[in-house]
N, C-alpha and C positions, 0 to 999 in steps of 0.2 A: 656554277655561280660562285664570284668570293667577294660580294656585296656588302655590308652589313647595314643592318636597318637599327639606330641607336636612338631609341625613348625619351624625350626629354632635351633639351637645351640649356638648362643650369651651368654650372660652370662641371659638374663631371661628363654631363653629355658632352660638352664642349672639348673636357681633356679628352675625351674616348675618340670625338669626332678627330681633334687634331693629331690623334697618337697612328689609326691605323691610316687616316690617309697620308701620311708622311713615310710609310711602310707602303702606299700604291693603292693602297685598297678602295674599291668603290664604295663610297659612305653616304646613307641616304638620314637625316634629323629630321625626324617625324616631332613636332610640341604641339599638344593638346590644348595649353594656354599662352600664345606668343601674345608677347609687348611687355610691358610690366621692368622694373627697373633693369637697364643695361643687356636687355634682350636684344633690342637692335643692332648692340654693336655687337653681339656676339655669334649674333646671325651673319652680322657686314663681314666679320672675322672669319667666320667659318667657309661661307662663300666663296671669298677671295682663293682659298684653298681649294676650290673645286667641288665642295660636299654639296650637296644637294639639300635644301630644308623645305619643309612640306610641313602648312601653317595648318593647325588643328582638321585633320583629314577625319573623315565618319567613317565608321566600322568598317563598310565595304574597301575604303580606300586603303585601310589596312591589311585589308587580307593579300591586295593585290601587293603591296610594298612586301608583305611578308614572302609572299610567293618568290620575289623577285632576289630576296635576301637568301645567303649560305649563315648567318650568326644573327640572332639578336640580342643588343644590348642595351638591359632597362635601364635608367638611370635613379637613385634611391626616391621613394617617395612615390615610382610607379608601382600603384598596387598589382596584388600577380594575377586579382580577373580584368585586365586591360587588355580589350580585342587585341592587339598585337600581339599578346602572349600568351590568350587563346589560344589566337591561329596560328602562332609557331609551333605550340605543341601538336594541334592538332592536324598540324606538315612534317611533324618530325624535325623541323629547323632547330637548330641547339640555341637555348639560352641563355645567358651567361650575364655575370655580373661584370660588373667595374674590377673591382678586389681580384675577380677570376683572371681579366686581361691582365690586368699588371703582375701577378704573382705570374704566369706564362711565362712573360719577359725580365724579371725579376733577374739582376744578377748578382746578387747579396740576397744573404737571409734574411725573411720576414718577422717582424716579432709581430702575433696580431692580439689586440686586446680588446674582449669583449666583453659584457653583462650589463644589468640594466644602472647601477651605478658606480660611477667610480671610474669610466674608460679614462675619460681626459688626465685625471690624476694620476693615474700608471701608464700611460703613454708615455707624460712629461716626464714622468721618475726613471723610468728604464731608459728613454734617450739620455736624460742629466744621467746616469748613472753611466751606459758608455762612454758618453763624452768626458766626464769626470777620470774614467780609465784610460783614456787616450786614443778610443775608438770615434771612429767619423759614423755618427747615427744619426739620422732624419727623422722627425716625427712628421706621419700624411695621415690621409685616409680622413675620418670623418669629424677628426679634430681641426680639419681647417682645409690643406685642400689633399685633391684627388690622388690616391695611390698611384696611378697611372702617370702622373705629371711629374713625381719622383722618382722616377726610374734612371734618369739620365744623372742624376745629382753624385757628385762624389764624393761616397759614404761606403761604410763598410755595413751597417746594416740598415732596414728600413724598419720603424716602429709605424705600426699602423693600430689607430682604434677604429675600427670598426661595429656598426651596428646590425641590428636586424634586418633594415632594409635595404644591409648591402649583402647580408651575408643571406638574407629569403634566397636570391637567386644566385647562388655562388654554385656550382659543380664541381670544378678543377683547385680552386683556394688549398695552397697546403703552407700554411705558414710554417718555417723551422719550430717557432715556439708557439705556441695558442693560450692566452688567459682567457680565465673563462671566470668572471668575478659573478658574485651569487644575483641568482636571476627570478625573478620575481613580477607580476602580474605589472605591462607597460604595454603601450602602443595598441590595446588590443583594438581599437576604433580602426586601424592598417590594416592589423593579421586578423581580424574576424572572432580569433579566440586564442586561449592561451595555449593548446597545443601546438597553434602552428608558427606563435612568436618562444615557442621553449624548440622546438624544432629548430628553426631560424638561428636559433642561438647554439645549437649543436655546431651547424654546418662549422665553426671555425676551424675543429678538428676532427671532422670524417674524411680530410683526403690524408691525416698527416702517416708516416709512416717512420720504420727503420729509428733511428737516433732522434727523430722531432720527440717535443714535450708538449704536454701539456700540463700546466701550472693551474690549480681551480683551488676555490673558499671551499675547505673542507668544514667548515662550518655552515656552511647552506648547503639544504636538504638536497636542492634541486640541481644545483651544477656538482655534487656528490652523486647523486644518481646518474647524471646525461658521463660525469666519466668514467664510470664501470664498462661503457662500451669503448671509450678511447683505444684506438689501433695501437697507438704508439706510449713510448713510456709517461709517466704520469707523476707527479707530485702534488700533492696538499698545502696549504698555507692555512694556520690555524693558530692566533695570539695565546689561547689557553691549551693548546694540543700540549698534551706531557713529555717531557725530553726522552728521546727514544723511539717516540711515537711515529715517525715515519712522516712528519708534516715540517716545514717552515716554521717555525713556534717562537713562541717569547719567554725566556727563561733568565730567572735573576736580572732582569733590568735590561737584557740585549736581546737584540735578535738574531737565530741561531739556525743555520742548517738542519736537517733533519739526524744530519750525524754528530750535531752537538757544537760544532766551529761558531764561533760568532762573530756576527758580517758587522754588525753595527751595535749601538748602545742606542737603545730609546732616548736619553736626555740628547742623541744628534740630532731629534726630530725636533720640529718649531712649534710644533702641537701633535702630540699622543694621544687622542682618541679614539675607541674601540674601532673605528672604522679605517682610520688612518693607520692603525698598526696591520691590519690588514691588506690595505695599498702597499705598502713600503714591503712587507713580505714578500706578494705577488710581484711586485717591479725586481725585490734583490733575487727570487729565484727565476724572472724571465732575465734577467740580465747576467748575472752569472751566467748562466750557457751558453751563453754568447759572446762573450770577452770579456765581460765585466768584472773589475777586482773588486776584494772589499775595501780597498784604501775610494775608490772609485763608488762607490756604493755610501759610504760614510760621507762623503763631501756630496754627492748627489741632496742626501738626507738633509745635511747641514743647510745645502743653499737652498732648496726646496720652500717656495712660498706659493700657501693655498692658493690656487685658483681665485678667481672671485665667482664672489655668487654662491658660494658652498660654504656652508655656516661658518662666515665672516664678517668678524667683530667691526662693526659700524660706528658704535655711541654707545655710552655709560652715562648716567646722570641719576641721583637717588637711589645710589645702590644695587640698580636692576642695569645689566647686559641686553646688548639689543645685540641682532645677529642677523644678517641675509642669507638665507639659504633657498634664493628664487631658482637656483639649479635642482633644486629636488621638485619634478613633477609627475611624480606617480608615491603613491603610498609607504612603500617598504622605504625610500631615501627620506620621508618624513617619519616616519616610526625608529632609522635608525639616525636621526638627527635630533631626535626628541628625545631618546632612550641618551643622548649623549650628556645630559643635564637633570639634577635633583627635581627643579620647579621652574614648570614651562609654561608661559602663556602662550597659545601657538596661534598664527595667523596662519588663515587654507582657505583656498577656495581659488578660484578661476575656469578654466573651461577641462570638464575633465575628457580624459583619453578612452569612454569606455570600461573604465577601470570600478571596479567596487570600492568606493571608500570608507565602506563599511569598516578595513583593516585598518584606518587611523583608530580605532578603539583599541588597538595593543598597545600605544604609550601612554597610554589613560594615565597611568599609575603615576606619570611623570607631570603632567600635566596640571595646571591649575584651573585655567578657565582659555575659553579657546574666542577666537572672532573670524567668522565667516565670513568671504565675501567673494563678488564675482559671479557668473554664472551657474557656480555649484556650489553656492553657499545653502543653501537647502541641504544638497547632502553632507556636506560637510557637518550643518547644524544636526543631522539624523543620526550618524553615526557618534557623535556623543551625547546624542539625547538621553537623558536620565542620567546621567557620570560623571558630566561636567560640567559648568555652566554655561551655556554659549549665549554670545550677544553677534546679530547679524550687521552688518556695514555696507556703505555702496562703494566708496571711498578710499584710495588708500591713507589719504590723511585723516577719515574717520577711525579707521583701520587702529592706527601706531595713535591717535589719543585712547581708544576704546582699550587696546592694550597699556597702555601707560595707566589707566586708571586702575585696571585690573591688579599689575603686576606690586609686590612689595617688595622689599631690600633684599635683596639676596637670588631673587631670579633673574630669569633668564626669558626677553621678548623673545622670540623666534619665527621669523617667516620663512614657510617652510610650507609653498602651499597646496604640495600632493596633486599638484593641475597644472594644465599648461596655460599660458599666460594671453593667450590672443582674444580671448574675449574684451580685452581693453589695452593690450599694449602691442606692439613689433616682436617682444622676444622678452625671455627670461632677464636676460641682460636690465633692460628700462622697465622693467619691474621692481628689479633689487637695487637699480637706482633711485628710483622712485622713494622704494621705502626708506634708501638713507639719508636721502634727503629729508624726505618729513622728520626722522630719528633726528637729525643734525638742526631742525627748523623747532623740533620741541626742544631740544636742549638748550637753545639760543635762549628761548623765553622764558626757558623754566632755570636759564642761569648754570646748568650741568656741564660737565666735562666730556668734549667729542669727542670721536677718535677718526682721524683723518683717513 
């Protein structure tokens, strides 16, 4: 049999379906939920090609698809107890990721970058930072689309971020480079528990070998631990690691090699905060080993503009900074967006991932008074009960007056809210839109200064 039965109909199901049947291969698309936006036509698409789709099949109909199948391939977001991959294991049928096909076919090196925050940002900085050296680099993978569908592109290397849910079922994935940025309690409502999303988070660099690196926050416990087993050779990135120290570090105002060289000066960055001096590490030591210069790495830094969504300056008005950081939805990216400022009113709450948010109580210290809202505004209000003050909201325009009342001259609003956002919007994105508009809708009336 060389079948392959692929999970899923999204747009990676779809690159997967169009990659191997253009290769001959008989492809059967099995979708658990078909219709729903542009599913039609990607079913009409796939068709036209020959693949075969088979509209939410029941267990037994699985087993037999699986039978019938030499490979299956989940697509991200199918969970790993899904009858299909039950029964593949328990046929012995090999399972394999998305990231697993494409790295097969891969004909440049992979950079792959992963942890629970920060991919997006050091995908884009190690692409700008090739591209800035005169190398042809691709950003794919779970920043937008499928590793798989870059493969034909002409580039000399592919930067991919990937996540957990690509990397649960990865086997064969051997990126040239692997970051492994610090990882910390996300998704666990997916992976069931946090072993088997720090597991998950391993696989970037268990096939790598010989000359591959792996780059990891030697200041998080956890990706310091997962790369004591790393096969292949290993570096540290660490803003306060001592010169000498064997890590990426930041010394007298630049950032330096572990052998003391320095690749860049912090005033090229557009904002130096503890977490950002840490991206730009990870990006200049995956990118160096890869063609990257520092002349290439310094302009990368220069032109580098925040993401959105990740605590970005929105509105000012009375002294107090407002901020969107609707990208941070789990706990440690609001602990280390809150620890980024003296005095913080924080807005949290939405629909959480399984997640303890009990750990928002580590930026207490930072913190003035907090507003809860959303489906886990309960916990949210729990884990600062007795430390803070908290006031609960339905609203987000309750939300940004409830903080505007709170906040005085000199702090810092910050939505930041440790949950994901589906309990009332589409995505993190119309969340942090949401909030800047209300920001830009208070300032209007209250006569302050926006920031566009």
């Amino acid at each position: 049999m060389s079948g392959v039965l692929v999970l899923g109909l999204a747009e990676t199901g779809t690159a997967v379906a169009r990659r191997l049947r253009a290769e001959g291969r008989a492809v059967v698309v099995a979708d658990d939920h078909p219709g729903g936006p542009g599913w039609a036509r990607r079913a009409a698409a796939v068709r036209a090609l020959g693949v075969t789709v088979v509209e939410a099949p029941p267990a037994p109909e699985y087993e037999r698809l699986v039978r019938e199948a030499a490979l299956v391939v989940p697509s991200p977001l199918v969970p790993p107890a899904h009858p299909a991959v039950a029964a593949a294991r328990a046929a012995g049928v090999p399972v394999r990721a998305e990231i697993d096909v494409a790295a097969e076919r891969a004909r440049v090196p992979i950079v792959a970058v992963t942890g629970t925050n920060g991919k997006s940002t050091v995908t884009t900085l190690v692409t700008g930072m090739l591209a800035a050296s005169g190398a042809r680099a691709v950003a794919a993978g779970n920043i937008g689309r499928p590793l798989v569908d870059a493969l034909d592109d002409d580039c000399d290397v592919l930067v991919a971020e990937v996540s957990s849910f690509q990397l649960a079922f990865a086997e064969t994935f051997r990126p040239r480079v692997a970051v492994l940025l610090a990882v910390a309690e996300d998704h666990l409502d997916w992976h069931g528990d946090l072993d088997h999303y720090v597991a998950s988070k391993a696989r970037v660099f268990r096939r790598q070998r010989g000359d591959d690196l792996l780059v990891y926050d030697g200041d998080d416990p956890v990706a310091s631990r997962l790369a004591l087993d790393a096969p292949a050779a290993r570096v540290a990135v660490s803003p306060t690691a001592p010169p000498g120290g064997g890590a990426f570090h930041v010394h007298a105002g630049a950032l330096c090699t572990p052998g003391g060289t320095v690749v860049a000066d912090v005033a090229d960055m557009g904002r130096a905060l503890a977490h950002d001096l840490t991206n730009a590490l990870a990006a200049a030591a995956a990118a160096l080993h890869v063609g990257a210069t520092p002349d290439g790495v310094r302009a990368a830094l220069r032109a580098h503009v925040t993401l959105p969504h990740r605590v970005t300056l929105v509105g000012e008005h009375g002294g107090v900074r407002y901020y969107d950081d609707s990208k941070a939805t789990n706990p440690h990216a609001t602990v280390r967006a809150v620890a980024s400022f003296d005095s913080v009113v924080l807005l949290a709450g939405g629909r959480n991932k399984g997640l303890d948010l009990r750990a928002l109580r580590a930026g207490a210290d930072h913190v003035r008074s907090v507003v809860a809202f959303g489906e886990a505004a309960a916990e949210v209000a729990a884990a600062f009960e007795g430390v803070r003050p908290v006031v609960t909201v339905r609203t987000m325009r309750e939300a940004v007056r409830a903080a505007a009342g709170a906040a005085r001259p000199g702090d810092v609003v910050l939505l930041s809210p440790a949950c994901a956002s589906f309990d009332a919007y589409g995505g993190y994105a119309a969340r942090g839109d949401d909030f800047a508009a209300e920001v830009r809708a208070l300032a209007s009336r209250a006569g302050g200064a926006g920031v566009p």
